[in-house]
PAZAPA-4460 file (N, C-alpha, C; in steps of 0.05 Angstrom, whole numbers, plus 32768, in hexadecimal, padded with zeros to 4 digits):
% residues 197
    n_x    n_y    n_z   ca_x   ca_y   ca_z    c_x    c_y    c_z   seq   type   mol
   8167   7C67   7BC4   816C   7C82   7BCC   816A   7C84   7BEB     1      X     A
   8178   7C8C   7BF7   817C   7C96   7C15   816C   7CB1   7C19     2      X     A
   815E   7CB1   7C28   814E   7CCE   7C34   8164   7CD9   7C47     3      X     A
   8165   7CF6   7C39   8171   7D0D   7C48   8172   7D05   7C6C     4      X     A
   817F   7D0D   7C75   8183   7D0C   7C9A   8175   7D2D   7C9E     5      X     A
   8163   7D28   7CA8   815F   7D44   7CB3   8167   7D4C   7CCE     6      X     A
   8174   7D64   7CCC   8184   7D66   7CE9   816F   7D89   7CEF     7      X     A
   816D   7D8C   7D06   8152   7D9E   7D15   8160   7DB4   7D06     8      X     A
   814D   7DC8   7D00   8157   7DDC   7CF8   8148   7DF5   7D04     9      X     A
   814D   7E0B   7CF4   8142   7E25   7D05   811F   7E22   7D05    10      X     A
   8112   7E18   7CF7   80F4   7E15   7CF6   80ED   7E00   7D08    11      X     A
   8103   7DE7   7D10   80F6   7DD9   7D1B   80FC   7DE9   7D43    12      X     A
   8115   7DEA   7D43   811A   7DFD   7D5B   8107   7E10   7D63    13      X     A
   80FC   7E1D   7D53   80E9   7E35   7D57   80D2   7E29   7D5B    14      X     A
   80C8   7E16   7D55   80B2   7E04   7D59   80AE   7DFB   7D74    15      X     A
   80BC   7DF4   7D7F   80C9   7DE9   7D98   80CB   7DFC   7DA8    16      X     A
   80DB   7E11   7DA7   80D5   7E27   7DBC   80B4   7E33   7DC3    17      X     A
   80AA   7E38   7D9C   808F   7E41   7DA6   807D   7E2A   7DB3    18      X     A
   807D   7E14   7DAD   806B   7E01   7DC3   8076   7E08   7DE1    19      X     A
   808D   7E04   7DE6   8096   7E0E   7E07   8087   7E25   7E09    20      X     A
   8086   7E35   7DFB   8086   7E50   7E00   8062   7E50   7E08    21      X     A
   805A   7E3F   7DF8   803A   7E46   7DF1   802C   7E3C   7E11    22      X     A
   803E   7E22   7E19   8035   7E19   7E36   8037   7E26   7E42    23      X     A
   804E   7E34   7E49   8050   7E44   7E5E   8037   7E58   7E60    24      X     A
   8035   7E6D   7E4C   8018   7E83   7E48   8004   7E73   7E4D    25      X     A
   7FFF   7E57   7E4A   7FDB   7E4A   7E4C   7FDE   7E52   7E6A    26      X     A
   7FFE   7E45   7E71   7FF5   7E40   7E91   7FF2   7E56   7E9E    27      X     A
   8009   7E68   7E95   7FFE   7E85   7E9F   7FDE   7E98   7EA8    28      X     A
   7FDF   7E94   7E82   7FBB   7E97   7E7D   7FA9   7E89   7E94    29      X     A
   7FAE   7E76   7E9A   7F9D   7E62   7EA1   7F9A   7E70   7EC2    30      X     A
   7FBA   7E74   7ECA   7FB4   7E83   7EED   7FA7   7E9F   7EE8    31      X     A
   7FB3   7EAF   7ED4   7FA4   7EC8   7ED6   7F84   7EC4   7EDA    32      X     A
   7F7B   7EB8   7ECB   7F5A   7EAA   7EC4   7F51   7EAC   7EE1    33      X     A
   7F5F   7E90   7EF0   7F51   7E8A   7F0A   7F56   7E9B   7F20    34      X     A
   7F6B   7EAF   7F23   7F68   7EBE   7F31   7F5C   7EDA   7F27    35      X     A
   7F5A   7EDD   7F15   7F41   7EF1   7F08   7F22   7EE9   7F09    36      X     A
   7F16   7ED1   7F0F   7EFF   7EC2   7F1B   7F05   7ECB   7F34    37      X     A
   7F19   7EC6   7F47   7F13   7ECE   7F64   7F0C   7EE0   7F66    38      X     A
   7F1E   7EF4   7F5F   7F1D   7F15   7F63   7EFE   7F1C   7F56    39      X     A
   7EF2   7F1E   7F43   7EDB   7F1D   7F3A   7EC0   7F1A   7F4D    40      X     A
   7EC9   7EF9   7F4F   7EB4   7EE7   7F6A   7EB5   7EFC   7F82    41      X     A
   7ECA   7F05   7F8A   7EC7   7F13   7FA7   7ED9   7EFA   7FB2    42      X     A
   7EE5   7EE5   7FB1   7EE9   7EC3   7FC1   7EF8   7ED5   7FD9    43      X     A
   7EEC   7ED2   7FF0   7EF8   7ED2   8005   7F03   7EBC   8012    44      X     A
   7F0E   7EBB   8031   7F0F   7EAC   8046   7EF7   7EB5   805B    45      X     A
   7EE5   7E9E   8064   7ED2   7EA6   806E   7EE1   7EAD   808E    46      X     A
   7EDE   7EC4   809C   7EED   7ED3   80B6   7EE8   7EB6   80C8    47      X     A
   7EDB   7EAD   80C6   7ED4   7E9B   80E9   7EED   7E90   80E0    48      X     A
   7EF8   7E88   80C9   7F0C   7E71   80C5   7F25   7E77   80C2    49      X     A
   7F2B   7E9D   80C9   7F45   7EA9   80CD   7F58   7E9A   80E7    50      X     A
   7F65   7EA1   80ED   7F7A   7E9C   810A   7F5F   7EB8   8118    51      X     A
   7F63   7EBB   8133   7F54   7ED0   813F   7F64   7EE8   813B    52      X     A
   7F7E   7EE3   8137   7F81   7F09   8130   7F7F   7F12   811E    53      X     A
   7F74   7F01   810C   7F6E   7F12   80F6   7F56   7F18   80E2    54      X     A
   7F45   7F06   80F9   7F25   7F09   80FA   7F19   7F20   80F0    55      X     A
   7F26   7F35   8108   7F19   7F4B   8101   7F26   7F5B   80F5    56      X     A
   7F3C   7F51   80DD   7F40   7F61   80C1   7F39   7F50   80AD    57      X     A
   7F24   7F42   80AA   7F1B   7F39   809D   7F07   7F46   8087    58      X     A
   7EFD   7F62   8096   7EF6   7F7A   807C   7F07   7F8E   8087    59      X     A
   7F08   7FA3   8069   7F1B   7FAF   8072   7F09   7FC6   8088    60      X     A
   7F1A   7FD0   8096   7F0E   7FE1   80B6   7F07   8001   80A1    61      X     A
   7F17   800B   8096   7F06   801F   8086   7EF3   8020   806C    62      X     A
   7EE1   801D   8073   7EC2   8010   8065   7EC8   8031   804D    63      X     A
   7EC2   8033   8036   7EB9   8044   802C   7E9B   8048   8024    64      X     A
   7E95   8064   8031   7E81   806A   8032   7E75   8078   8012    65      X     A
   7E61   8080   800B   7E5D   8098   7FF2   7E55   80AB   7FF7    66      X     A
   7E4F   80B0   8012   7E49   80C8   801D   7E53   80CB   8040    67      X     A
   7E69   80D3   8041   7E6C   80D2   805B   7E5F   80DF   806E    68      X     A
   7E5B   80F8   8067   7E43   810C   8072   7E35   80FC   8082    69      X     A
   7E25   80E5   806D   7E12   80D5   8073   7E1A   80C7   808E    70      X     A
   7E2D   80BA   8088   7E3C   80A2   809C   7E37   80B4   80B4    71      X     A
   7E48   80D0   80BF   7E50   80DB   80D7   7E32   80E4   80DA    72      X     A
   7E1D   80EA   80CE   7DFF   80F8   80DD   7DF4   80D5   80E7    73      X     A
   7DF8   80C2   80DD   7DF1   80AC   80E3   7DFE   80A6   8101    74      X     A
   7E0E   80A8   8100   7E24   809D   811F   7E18   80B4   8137    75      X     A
   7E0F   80CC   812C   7E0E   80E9   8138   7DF6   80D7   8145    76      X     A
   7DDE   80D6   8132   7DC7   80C5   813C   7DC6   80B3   814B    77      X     A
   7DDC   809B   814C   7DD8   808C   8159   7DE8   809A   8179    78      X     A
   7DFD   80A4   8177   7E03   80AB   8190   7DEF   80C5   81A0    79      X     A
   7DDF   80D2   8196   7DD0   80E2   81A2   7DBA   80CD   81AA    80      X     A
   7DB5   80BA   819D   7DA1   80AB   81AE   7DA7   8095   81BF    81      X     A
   7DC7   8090   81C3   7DCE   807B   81D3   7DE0   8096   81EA    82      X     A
   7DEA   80AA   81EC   7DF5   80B8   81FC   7E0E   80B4   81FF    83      X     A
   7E17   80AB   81E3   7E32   80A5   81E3   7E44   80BB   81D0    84      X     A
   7E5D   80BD   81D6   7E6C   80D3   81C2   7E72   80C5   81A6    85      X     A
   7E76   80D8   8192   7E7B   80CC   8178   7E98   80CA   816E    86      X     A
   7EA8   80B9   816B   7EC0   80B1   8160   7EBD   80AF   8149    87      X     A
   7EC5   80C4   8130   7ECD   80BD   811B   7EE6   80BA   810C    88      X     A
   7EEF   80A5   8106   7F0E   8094   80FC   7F0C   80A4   80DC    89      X     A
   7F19   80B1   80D7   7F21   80B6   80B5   7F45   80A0   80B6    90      X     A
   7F40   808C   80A4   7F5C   8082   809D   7F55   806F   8083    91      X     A
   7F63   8061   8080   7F6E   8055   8060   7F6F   8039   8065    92      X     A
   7F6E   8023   805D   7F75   800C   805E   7F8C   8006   8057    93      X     A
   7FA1   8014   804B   7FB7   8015   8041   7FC7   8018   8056    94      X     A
   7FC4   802F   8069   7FD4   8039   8086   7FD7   8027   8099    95      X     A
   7FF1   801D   809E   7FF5   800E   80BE   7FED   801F   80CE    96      X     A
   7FEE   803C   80D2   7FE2   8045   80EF   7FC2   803F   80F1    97      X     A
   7FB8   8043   80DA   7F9B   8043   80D9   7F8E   802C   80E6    98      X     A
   7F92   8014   80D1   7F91   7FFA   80D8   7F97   7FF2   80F3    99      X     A
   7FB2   7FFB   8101   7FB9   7FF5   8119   7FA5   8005   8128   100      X     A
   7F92   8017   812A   7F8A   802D   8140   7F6A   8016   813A   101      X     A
   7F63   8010   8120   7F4C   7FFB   8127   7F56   7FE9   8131   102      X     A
   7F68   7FD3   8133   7F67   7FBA   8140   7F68   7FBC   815D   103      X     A
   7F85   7FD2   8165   7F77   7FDE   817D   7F62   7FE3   8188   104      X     A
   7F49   7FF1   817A   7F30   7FF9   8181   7F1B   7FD8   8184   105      X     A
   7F2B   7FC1   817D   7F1B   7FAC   817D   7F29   7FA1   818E   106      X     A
   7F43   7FA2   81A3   7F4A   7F95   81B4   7F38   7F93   81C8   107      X     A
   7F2A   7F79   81D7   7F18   7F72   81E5   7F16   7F96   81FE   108      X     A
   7F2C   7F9B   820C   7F27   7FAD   821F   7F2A   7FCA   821D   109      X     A
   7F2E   7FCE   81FF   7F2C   7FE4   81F4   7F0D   7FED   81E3   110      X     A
   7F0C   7FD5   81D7   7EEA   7FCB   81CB   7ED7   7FD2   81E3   111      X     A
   7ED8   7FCC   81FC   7EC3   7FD0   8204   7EC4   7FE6   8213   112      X     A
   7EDB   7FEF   821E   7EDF   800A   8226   7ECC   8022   8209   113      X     A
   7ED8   8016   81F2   7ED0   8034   81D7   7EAE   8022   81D8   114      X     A
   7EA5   800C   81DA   7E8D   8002   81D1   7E73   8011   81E7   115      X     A
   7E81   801F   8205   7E6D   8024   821C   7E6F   8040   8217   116      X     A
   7E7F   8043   8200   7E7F   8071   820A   7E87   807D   81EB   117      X     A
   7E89   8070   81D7   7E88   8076   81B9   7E71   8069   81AC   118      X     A
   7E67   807C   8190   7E60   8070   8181   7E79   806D   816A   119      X     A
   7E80   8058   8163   7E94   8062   8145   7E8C   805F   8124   120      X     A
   7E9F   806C   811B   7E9A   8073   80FA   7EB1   8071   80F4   121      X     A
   7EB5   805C   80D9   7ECC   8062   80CD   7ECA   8068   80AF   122      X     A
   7ED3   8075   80AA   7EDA   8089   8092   7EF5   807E   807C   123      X     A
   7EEC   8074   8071   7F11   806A   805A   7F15   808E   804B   124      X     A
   7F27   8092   8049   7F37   80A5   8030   7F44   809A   8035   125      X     A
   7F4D   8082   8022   7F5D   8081   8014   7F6D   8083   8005   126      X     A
   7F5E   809B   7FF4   7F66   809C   7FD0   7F6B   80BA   7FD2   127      X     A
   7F6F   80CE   7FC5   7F68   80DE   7FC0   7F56   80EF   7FB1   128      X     A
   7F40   80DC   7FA8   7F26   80E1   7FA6   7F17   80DD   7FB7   129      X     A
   7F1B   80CB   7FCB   7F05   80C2   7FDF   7F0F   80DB   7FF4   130      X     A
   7F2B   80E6   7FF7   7F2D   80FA   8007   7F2A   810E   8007   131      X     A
   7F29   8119   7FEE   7F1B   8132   7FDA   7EF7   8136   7FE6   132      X     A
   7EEC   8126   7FDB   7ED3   8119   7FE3   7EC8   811E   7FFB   133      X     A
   7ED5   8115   800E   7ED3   811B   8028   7ED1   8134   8036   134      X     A
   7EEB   813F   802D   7EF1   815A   8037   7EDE   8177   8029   135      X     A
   7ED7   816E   8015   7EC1   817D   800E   7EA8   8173   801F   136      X     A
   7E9A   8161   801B   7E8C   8152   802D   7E83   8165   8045   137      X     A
   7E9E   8162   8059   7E9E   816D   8072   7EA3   8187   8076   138      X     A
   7EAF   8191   806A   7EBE   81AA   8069   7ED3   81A9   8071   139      X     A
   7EEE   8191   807E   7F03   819B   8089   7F12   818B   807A   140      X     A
   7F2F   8193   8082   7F41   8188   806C   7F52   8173   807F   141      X     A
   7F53   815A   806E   7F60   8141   8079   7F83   813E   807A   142      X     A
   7F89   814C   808E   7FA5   814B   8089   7FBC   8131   8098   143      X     A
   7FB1   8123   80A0   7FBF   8104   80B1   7FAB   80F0   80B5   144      X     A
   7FB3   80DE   80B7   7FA6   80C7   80B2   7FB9   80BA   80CE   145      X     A
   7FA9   80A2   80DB   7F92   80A1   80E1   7F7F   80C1   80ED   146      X     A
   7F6E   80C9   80E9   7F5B   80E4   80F2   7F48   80D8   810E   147      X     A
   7F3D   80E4   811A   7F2F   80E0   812D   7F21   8101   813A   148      X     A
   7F08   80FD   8131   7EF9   8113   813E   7EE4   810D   8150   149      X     A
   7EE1   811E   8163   7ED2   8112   8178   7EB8   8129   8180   150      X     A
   7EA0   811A   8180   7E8C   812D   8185   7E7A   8125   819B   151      X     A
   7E6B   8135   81AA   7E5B   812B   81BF   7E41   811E   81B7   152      X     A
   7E30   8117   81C4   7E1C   810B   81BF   7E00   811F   81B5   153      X     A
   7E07   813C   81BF   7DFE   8147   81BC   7DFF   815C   818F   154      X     A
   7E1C   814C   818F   7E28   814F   817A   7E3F   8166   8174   155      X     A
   7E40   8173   8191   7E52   8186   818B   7E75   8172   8186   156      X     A
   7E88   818E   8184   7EA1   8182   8178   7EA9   8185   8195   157      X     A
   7EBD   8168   8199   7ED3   8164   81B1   7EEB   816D   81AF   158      X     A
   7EF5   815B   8193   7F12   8163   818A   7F16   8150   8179   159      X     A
   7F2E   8156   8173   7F32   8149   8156   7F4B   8145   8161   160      X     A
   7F59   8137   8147   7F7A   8128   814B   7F86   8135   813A   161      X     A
   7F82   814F   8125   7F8D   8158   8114   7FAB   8161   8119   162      X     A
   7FB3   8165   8135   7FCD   8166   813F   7FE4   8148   8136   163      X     A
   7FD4   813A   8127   7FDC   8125   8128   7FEA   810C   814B   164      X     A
   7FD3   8110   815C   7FD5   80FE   816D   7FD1   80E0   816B   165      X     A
   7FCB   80DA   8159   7FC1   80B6   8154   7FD4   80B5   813D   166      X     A
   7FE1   80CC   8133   7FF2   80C2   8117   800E   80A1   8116   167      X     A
   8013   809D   812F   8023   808F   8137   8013   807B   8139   168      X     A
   7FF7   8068   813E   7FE8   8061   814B   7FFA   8039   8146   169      X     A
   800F   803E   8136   8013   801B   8134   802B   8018   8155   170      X     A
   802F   802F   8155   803F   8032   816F   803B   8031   8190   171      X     A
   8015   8031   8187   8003   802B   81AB   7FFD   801A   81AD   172      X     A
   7FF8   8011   81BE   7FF1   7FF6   81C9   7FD3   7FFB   81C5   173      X     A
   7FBE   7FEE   81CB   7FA3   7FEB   81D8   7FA1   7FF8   81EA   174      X     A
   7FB7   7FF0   8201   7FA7   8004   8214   7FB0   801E   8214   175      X     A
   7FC2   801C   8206   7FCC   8048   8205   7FB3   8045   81F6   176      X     A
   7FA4   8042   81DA   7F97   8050   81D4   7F6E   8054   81EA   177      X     A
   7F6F   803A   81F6   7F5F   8040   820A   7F5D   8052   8219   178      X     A
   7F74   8053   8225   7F82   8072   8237   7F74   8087   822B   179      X     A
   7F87   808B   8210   7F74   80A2   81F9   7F66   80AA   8201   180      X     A
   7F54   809A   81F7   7F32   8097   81F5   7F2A   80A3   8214   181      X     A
   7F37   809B   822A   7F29   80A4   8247   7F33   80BE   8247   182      X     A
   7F40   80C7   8231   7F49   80E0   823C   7F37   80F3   822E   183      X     A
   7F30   80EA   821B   7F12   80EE   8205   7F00   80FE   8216   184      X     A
   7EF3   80E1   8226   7EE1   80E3   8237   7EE2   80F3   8254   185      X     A
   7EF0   80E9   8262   7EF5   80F5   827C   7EF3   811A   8278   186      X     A
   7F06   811B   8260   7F14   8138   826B   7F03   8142   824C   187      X     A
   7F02   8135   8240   7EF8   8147   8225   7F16   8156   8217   188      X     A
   7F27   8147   821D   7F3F   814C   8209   7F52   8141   81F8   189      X     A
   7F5A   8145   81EE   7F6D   8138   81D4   7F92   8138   81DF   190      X     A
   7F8E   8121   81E5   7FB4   8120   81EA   7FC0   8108   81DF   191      X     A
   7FD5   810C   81CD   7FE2   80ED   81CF   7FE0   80DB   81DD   192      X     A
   7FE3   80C4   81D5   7FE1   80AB   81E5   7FFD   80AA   81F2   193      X     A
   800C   80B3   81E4   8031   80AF   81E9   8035   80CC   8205   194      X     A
   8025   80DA   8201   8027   80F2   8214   8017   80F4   8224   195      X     A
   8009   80E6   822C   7FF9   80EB   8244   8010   80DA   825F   196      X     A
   7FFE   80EC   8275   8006   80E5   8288   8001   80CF   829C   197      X     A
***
C-alpha cells in the first residue's frame, strides 16, 4: 500500500501564518515590556553627557508645582531678602515660546544679567487643570503663555506681560530678551522686546 501524498492544506497554512504571526507579537510584546521598564524606572540620559545645548533641557524648565501660591511667596522671600525683583514665568513644556524664553534666560549673558537683579519662578500650566488650579490659586486669569509678572522686592506688582509681549518669545534672541529685562529694571516697564527702542 502507498501512503496518501499529503499536499499543505488550509490547517496546515493557517498553522504557519499563526507561528509568523505569534513571533512577530513576542517581539512586539517583548519592546513594549522594555520600554515600559524605562518609562516606569524614570531611565534617563545623565545631563553632563548631553551635547551642551541641551544640558540645560535636560529637566523640563516648567517644574510643576502643587501649590503655586507657595512657589511665588517663596521667590517673594527670597527676593525681599536678597533685594532683587521677582520674575515669575507661567508657561508649559509643550510651548516653543515658553521653552525658548527659558533657554534664553540661561544664555551665559542673559543668565547673569536676570541672575544679579531677579529672583525667578517658574510655574508649568500646562494642562488645563494645572491652569484652572492656578488661576484660582492667584486670582488672575492666564490668558498667553509664555506669562511673566514682575514684582519688587518689596513685593509690590511691576507689570505683567498679559498684553502678550513675550508671546513670540522663539522669535528673540538672548539679547532682545536681556534688553527686556533692563527695561524691567531701569524704567519699571513692560515693552516688547521687538518694540523697544
Amino acid at each position: 500500500m502507498v501512503a496518501p501524498m499529503r499536499t499543505p492544506g488550509f490547517m496546515d497554512r493557517a498553522f504557519a501564518v499563526l507561528r509568523a504571526r505569534l513571533k512577530s507579537w513576542l517581539g512586539v510584546g517583548a519592546l513594549v515590556a522594555v520600554v515600559g521598564v524605562a518609562v516606569s524606572y524614570g531611565i534617563s540620559v545623565e545631563p553632563s553627557l548631553l551635547p551642551v545645548e541641551q544640558r540645560s533641557m535636560a529637566q523640563p524648565p516648567y517644574r510643576t508645582y502643587a501649590d503655586a501660591r507657595a512657589a511665588i511667596e517663596e521667590g517673594q522671600a527670597r527676593a525681599a531678602a536678597s533685594g532683587k525683583m521677582l520674575m515669575v514665568a507661567f508657561g508649559a513644556n509643550w510651548c516653543p515660546d515658553c521653552v525658548t524664553l527659558h533657554r534664553n534666560l540661561l544664555a551665559p549673558d542673559t543668565r547673569a544679567y536676570a541672575e544679579k537683579h531677579f529672583e525667578i519662578v517658574e510655574i508649568d500650566v500646562g494642562d488645563s487643570k494645572k491652569n484652572a488650579a492656578v488661576q484660582r490659586a492667584l486670582g488672575f486669569k492666564i490668558n498667553v503663555i509664555p506669562l511673566a509678572v514682575f514684582y519688587s522686592p518689596s513685593g509690590e506688582l511691576i507689570g505683567d506681560t498679559f498684553g502678550g509681549e513675550l508671546q513670540a518669545s522663539r522669535h528673540y534672541s538672548s539679547r532682545e530678551i536681556r534688553d527686556f529685562l533692563r527695561e524691567v529694571v531701569d524704567y519699571r516697564r513692560i515693552v516688547s522686546p521687538d518694540q523697544r527702542q
